[in-house]
Kinemage of the C-alpha trace (Angstrom):
@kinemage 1
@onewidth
@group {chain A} dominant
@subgroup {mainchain}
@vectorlist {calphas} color= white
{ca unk a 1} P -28.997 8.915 -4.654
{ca unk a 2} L -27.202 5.991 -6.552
{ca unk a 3} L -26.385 3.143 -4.303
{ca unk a 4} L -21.966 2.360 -4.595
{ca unk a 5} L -21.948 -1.909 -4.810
{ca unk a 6} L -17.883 -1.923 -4.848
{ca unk a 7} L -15.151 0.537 -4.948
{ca unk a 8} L -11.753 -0.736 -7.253
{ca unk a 9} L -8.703 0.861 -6.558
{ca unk a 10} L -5.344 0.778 -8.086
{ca unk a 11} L -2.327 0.373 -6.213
{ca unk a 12} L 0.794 2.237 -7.375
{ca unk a 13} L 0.318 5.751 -6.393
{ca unk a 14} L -3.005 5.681 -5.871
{ca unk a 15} L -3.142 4.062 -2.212
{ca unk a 16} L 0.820 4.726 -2.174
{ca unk a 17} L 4.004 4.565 -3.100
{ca unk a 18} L 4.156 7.044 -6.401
{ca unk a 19} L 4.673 7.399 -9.894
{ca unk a 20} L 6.481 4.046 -10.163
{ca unk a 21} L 6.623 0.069 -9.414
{ca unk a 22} L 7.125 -0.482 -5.533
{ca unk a 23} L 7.448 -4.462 -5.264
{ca unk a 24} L 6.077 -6.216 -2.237
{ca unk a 25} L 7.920 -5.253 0.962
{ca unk a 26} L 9.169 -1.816 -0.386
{ca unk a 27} L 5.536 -0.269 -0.773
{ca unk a 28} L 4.372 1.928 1.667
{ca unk a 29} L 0.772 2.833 1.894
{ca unk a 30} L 0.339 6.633 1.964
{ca unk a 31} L -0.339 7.426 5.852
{ca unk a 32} L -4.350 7.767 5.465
{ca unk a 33} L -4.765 4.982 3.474
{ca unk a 34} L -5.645 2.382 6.403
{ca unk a 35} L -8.116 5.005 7.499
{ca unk a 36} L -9.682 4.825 4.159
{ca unk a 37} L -9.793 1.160 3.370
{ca unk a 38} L -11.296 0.625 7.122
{ca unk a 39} L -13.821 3.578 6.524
{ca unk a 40} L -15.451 1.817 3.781
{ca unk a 41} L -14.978 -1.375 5.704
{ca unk a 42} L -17.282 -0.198 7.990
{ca unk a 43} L -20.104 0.555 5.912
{ca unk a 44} L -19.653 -2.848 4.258
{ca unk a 45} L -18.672 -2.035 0.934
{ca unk a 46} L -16.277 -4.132 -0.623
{ca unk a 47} L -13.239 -2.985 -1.937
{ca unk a 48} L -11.368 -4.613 -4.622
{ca unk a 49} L -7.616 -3.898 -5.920
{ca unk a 50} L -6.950 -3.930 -9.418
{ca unk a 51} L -3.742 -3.368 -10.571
{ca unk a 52} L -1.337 -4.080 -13.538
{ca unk a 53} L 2.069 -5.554 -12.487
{ca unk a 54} L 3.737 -6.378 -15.850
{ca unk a 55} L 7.041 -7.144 -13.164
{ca unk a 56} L 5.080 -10.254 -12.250
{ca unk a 57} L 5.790 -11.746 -16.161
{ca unk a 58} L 9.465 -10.309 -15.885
{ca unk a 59} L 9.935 -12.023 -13.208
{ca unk a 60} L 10.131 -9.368 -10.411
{ca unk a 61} L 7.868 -10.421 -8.065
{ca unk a 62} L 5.028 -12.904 -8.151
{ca unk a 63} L 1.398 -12.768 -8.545
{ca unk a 64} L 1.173 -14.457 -4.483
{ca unk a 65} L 3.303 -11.492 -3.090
{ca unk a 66} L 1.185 -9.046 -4.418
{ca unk a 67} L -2.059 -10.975 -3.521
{ca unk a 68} L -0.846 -11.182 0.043
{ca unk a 69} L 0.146 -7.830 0.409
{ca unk a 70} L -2.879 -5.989 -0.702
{ca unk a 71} L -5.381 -8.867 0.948
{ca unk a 72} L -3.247 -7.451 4.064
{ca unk a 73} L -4.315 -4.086 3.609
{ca unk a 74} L -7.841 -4.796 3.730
{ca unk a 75} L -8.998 -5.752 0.229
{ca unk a 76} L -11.795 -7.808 -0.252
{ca unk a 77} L -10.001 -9.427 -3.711
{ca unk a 78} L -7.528 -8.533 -6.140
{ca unk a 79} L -7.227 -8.341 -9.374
{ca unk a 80} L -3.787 -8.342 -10.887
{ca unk a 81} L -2.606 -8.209 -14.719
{ca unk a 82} L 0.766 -9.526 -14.578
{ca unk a 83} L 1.121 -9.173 -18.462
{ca unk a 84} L 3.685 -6.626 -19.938
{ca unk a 85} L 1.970 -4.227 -22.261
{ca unk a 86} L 3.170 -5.597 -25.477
{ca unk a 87} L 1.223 -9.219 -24.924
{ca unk a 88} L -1.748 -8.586 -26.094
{ca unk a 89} L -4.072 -9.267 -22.774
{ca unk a 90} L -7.650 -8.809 -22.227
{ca unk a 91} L -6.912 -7.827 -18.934
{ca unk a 92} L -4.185 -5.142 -18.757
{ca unk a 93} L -5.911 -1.650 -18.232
{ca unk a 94} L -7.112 0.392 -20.245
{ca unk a 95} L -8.750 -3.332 -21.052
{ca unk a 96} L -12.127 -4.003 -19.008
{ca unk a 97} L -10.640 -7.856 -18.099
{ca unk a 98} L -9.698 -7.072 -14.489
{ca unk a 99} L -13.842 -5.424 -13.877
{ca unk a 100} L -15.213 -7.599 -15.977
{ca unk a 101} L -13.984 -10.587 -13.913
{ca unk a 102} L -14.982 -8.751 -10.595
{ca unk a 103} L -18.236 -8.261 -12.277
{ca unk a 104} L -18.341 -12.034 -12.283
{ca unk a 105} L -17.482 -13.357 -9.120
{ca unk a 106} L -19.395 -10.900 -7.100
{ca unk a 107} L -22.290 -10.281 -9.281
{ca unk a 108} L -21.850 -6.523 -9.529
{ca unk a 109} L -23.429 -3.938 -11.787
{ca unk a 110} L -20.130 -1.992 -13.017
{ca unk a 111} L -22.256 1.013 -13.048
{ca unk a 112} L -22.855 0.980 -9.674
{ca unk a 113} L -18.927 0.294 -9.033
{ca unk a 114} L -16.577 3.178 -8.412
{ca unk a 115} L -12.850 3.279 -10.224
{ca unk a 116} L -10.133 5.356 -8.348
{ca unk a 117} L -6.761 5.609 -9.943
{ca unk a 118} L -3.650 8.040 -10.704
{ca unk a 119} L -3.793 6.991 -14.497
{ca unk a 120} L -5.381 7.835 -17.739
{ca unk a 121} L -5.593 3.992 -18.245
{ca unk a 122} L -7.542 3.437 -14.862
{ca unk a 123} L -10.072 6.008 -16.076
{ca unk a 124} L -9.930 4.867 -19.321
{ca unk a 125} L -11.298 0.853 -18.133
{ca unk a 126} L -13.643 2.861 -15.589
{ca unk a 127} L -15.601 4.583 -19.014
{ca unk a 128} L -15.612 1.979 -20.913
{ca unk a 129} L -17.582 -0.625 -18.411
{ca unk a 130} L -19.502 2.441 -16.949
{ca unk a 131} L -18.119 2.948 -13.566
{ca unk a 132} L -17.572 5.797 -11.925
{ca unk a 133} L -14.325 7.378 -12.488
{ca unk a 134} L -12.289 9.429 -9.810
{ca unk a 135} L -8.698 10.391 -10.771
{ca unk a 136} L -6.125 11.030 -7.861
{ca unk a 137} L -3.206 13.991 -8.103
{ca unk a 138} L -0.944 11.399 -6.749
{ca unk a 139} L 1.776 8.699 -8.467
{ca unk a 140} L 0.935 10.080 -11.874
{ca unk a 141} L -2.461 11.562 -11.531
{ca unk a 142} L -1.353 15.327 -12.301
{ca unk a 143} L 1.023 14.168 -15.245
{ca unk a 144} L -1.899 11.873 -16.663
{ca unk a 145} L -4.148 15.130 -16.682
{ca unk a 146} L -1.380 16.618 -19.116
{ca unk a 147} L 0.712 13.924 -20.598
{ca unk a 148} L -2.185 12.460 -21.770
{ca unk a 149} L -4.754 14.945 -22.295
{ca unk a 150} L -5.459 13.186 -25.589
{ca unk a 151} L -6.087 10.045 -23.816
{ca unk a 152} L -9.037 11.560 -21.119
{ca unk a 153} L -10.599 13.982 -23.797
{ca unk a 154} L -13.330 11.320 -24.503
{ca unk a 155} L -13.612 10.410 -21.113
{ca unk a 156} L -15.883 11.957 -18.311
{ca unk a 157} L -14.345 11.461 -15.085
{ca unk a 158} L -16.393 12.471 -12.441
{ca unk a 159} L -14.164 13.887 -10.104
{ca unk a 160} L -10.888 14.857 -9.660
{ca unk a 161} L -9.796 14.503 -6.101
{ca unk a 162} L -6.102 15.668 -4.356
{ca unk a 163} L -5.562 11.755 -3.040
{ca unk a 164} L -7.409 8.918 -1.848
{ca unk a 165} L -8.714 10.431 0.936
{ca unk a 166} L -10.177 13.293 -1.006
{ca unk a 167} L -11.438 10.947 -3.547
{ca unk a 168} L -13.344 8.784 -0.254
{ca unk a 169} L -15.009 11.636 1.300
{ca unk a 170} L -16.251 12.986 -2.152
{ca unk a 171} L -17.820 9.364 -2.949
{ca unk a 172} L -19.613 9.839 0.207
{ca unk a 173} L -21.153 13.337 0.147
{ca unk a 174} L -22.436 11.959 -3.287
{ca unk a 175} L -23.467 8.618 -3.295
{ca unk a 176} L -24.821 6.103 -1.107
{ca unk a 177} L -22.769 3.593 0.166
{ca unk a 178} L -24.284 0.499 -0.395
{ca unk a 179} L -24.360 -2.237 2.878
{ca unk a 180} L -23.763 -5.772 1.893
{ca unk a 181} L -27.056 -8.113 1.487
């Protein structure tokens, strides 16, 4: 059974909120999400956010607020493209910049990571550094699997799960989850 090194989630209607941009102080975590985040707390696996914020670079919100708010939920690190789509970044999903420099810092394998997002760009990043990809029904998860059909055709995502809590338990009945050094 492969071993899981990190799980990377996205924020926006993944671990709440929905289909939209919730800025600091207006997001709400969906009600199982604490559960979640603690579960795989407990086993020692890190957990890292990875989200793109483009409203950071608009001027919206700042890189800090989101940083503070997700470190508050229990992540281990974040990882936050505040570039709007049109600037050309390495990092703004579907781009690999955001794993890539996860990769880094914690020494991970990216095959042994796990990607769970509502978005045909989350999955998208997942395939092309090898993770493994698990697409939530929530924020834009069902409209991804038809809006942009032509976007996952090429991609192989591993399971489809209802929400985050779904998407947990399914990681653990089929991988091991892999206790800190």
């Amino acid at each position: 059974m492969k071993k899981i090194e990190a799980v990377f989630l996205d924020r926006d209607g993944t671990i709440g909120g929905d289909n939209t941009v919730h800025y600091p102080e207006e997001f709400e975590l969906f009600p199982y999400t604490a559960d979640e985040i603690n579960r795989l707390k407990r086993d020692e696996t890190r957990i890292f956010s990875f989200t793109n914020q483009p409203g950071i670079s608009r001027g919206l919100a700042t890189g800090k607020e989101f940083e503070e708010e997700l470190i508050a939920f229990g992540f281990d690190d974040v990882y936050i493209c505040p570039h709007d789509h049109n600037e050309g970044c390495i990092c703004r999903k579907p781009n690999t910049g955001m794993l890539t420099e996860a990769s880094k810092d914690y020494d991970l394998v990216l095959e042994n990571c796990v990607v769970i997002g509502d978005r045909w760009s989350d999955m998208a990043a997942a395939s092309k550094v090898g993770s493994i990809k698990i697409l939530v029904r929530t924020g834009a998860g069902d409209s991804s699997l038809i809006e942009h059909f032509d976007k996952l055709k090429d991609i192989k995502i591993d399971y489809i799960a209802n929400d985050l809590k779904d998407a947990i338990s399914w990681l653990y009945k089929n991988y091991l989850v892999c206790r800190k050094a």
